[in-house]
C-alpha positions as CSV (number, residue, x, y, z in Angstrom):
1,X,67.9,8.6,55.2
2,X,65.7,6.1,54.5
3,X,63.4,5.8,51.2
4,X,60.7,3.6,52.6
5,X,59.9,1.6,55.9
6,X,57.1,-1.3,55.8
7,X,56.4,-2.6,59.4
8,X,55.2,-6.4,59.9
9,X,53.4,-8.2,63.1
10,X,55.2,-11.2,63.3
11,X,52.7,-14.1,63.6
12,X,53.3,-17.7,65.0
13,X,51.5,-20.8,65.7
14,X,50.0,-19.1,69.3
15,X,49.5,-15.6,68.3
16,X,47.6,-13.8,65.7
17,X,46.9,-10.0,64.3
18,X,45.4,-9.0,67.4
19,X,48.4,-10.0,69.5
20,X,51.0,-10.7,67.5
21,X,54.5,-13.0,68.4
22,X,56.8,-9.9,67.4
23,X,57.0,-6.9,65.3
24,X,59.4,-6.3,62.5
25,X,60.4,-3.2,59.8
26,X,62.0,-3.6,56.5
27,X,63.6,-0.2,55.7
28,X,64.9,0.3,52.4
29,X,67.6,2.7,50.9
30,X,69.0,3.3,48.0
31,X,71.7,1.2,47.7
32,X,69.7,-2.0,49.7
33,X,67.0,-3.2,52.7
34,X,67.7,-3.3,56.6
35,X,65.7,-6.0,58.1
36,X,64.9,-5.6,61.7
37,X,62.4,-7.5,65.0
38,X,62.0,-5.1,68.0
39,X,63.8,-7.6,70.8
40,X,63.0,-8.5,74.1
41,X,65.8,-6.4,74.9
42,X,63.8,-3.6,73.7
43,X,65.9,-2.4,71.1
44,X,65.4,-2.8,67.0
45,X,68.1,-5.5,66.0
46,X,69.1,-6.9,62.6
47,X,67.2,-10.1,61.5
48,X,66.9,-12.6,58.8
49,X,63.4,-13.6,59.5
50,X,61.5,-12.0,56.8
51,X,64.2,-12.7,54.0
52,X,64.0,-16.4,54.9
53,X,60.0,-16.2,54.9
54,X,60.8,-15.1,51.3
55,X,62.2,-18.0,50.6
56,X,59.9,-20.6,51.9
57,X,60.5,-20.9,55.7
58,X,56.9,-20.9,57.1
59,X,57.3,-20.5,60.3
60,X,55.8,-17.2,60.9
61,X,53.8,-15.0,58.6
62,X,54.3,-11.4,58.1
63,X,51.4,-9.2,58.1
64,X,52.1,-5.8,57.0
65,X,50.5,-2.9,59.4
66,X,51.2,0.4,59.9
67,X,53.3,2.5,61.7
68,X,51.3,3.5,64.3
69,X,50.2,-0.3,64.8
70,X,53.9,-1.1,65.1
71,X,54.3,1.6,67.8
72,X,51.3,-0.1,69.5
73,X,53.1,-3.5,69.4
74,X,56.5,-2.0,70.2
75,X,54.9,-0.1,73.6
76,X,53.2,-3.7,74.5
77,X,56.6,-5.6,74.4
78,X,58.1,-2.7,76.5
79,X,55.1,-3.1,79.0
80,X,55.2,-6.3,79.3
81,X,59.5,-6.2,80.0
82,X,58.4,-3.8,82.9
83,X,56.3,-6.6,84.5
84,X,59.0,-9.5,84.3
């Protein structure tokens, strides 16, 4: 079971808080982290975005929010799927 899970909006260049690019969950256990983006495919999937924003990459900035904000942004992507 998990000890702690931080959610992020994912932000770019051409998105922002309101409407973010992605949204992403660190979830940490005892013995390490789990770093995952909620996918187009609509499923959470293992990622190395945030870890390389810890190390300088500034492509996108991670905006912690909460989990209900994450559930917002995870029901938009799967919306928005349904349309395409």
């Amino acid at each position: 079971m998990a000890d702690k899970i931080t959610y992020y909006a994912i932000i770019d260049d051409s998105s922002s808080r309101e409407h973010p690019a992605g949204v992403f969950r660190r979830i940490e256990y005892e013995k390490g982290k789990l770093d995952e983006v909620f996918t187009r495919d609509l499923r959470w999937a293992p990622s190395p975005l945030l870890r390389t924003a810890e190390h300088g990459d500034l492509t996108n900035d991670f905006v912690e929010i909460t989990e209900e904000e994450a559930a917002q942004i995870v029901e938009g992507i799967r919306a928005k799927s349904g349309e395409e």
